[in-house]
Phi, psi and omega in degrees: 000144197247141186286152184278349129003256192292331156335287164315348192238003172280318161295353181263352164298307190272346173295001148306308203274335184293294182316309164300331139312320199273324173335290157319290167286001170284314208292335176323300174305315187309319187281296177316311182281355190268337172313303189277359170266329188309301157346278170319293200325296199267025182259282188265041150231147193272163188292326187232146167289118172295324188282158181298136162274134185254076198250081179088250191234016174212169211248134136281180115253114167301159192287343161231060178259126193293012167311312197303352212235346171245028181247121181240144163242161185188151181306138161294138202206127152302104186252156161286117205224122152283114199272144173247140167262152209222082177251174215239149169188177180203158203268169196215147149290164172276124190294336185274344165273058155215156201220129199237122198283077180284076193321125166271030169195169201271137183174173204244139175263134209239009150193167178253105157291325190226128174274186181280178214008020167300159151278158225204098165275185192285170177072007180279168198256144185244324172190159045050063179258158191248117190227120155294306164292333176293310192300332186290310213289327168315333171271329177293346146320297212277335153299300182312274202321320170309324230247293171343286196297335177286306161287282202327301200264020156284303203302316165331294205291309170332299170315290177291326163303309172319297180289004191245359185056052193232338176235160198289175152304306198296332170303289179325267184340289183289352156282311165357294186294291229293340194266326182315298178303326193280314171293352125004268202294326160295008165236027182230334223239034169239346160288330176279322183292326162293338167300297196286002159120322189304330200057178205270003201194093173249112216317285208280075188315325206234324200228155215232179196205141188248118148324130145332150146245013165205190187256123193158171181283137171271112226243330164224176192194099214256334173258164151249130169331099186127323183275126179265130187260116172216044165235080181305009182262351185237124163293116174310344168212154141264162168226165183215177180217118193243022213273344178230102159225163198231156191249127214252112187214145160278097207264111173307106190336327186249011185250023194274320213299334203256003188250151197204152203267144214059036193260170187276154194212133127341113166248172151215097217264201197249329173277004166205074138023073155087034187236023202310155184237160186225133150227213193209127192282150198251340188182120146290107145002093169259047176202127160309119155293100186318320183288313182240011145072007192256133170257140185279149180206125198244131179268085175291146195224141201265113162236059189289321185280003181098324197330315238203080186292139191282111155124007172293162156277160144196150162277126197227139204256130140299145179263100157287149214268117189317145168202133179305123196243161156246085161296142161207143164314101165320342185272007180262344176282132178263139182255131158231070191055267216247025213212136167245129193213146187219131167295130167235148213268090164262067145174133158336141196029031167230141172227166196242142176263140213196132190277129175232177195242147215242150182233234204252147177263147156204122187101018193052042157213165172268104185270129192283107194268333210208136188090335194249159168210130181324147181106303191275212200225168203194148200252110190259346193208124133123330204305021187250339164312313177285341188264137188294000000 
């Protein structure tokens, strides 16, 4: 019979085996939960790698990269591209219609026939001077002619003598000269009076009227009635003819080789606004300008209504001459510092990154002068995911 002693000390046997039960079954749970995150873990890593591969000098994309699906490629294709050249100018007259009214002698204008901006045909009279100098060369005509009329009826008188044998030769000889000299000087000093315009039979000894010499407008105006002019170098007025005027644009040194004369250019000037003008170029420069490396190129323009004042800005677009181009889309281009780069596809999802050299835009595309060849495939949208 067991004493309560010993009774008492049997559970104290089995709490060994208890413990080592409880032992067990933590690490089981421990292990069933380190099971079920090992489970998750390798539930959510994905089966394949997504990101673009880098191999050398070329992009992979693996096939279940959500790249594939925002990367559009597209053919490179040869087009016809008109190129435009785009320069800065400004309108002008046409120097042969326009005339700076320069009186050729000095004298006070006692009238204005014409104001600023009237209008004006040729011969018509612009102003009125009381000139001094005229009046001397008027007397020094009427000397010639007087002088003229004295040898002829010397030479005359000479002549019948001569032929009656009552007078010598060497008399005969020396009226000759004299009427030679004398017709001389009357035709020089009738010649200085047509220069300044008076002619030989003039209402007026002193005063003298300058003409239109075209027909056009007085566009300045420098004297006053009343005011004495004696700087035969500045004009008292201009007159113009503005019914043509030309737009004057400086053409850049590597752009001469595409401008050619009758080709059409686009204007646009700054005082009239979304109002573009057409013309046709009328004359190419032939001397560089060295300092701005620009040749002038003038575009004549139909301004019967005026519209188009000598001294406007305006821009004027050249039609450049059709050439087969490689166009892309701005948006395949990539910037890498001094370098323009476009992917290009040598394999289903793999592209090569390739420096190309960009010409002129038109038309929201870009011309590829130089890294591309018709044909190939190209990354047009999306290519900067790829790009460092």
């Amino acid at each position: 019979m067991q004493t309560p002693t010993t009774r008492q000390r049997l559970p104290l046997r089995r709490q060994p085996g208890l413990a080592l039960a409880a032992v067990c079954a933590a690490c089981i749970a421990l292990a069933g939960c380190d099971g079920a995150s090992l489970s998750g873990a390798i539930a959510n890593t994905p089966k394949h790698n997504t990101e673009p591969v880098r191999e050398g000098n070329f992009i992979t994309v693996p096939e279940a990269s959500p790249l594939r699906a925002r990367l559009q490629v597209q053919t490179v294709v040869e087009q016809a591209l008109e190129r435009p050249i785009e320069v800065p100018g400004t309108i002008e007259p046409d120097a042969a219609r326009l005339v700076k009214i320069v009186p050729p002698m000095p004298g006070r204008i006692v009238r204005l026939h014409a104001a600023l901006g009237d209008t004006v045909r040729k011969g018509d009279p612009l102003f009125t001077l009381d000139s001094a100098e005229l009046s001397a060369a008027q007397g020094e005509a009427s000397k010639a002619r007087a002088a003229l009329l004295e040898a002829k009826l010397n030479l005359d008188r000479q002549r019948t003598l001569f032929e009656a044998e009552i007078a010598a030769r060497k008399d005969y000889e020396q009226a000759q000269l004299a009427y030679a000299q004398a017709n001389s000087d009357a035709v020089t000093t009738a010649a200085q009076l047509a220069q300044l315009g008076a002619g030989t039979a003039p209402q007026s000894h002193r005063q003298y009227t300058m003409h239109a010499p075209l027909a056009g407008r007085v566009i300045e105006l420098e004297g006053a009635q009343g005011g004495f002019w004696n700087d035969n170098g500045a004009p008292v007025m201009t007159v113009a003819d503005l019914s043509t005027v030309y737009l004057a644009a400086s053409v850049s040194e590597k752009d001469i080789a595409s401008i050619f004369v009758g080709q059409p250019a686009e204007i646009l000037l700054n005082a009239y606004p979304g109002k573009p003008v057409t013309g046709k170029v009328r004359y190419i420069g032939e001397i560089l300008d060295p300092d701005t490396r620009t040749v002038k190129v003038r575009v004549a323009i139909d301004n019967a209504d005026g519209r188009y004042r000598p001294g406007l800005f305006a821009k004027v677009t050249f039609a450049g001459e059709k050439h087969a181009a490689l166009l892309v889309p701005p948006s395949a281009l990539l910037q890498s510092g001094l370098y323009t780069r476009v992917l290009v596809e040598k394999a289903p999802l793999r592209f090569e990154p390739r420096v190309v050299t960009t010409g002129a835009h038109a038309d929201g595309q870009v011309e590829i002068l130089a890294g591309l060849k018709a044909g190939e495939r190209i990354v047009v949208k999306n290519g900067v995911l790829l790009h460092d």
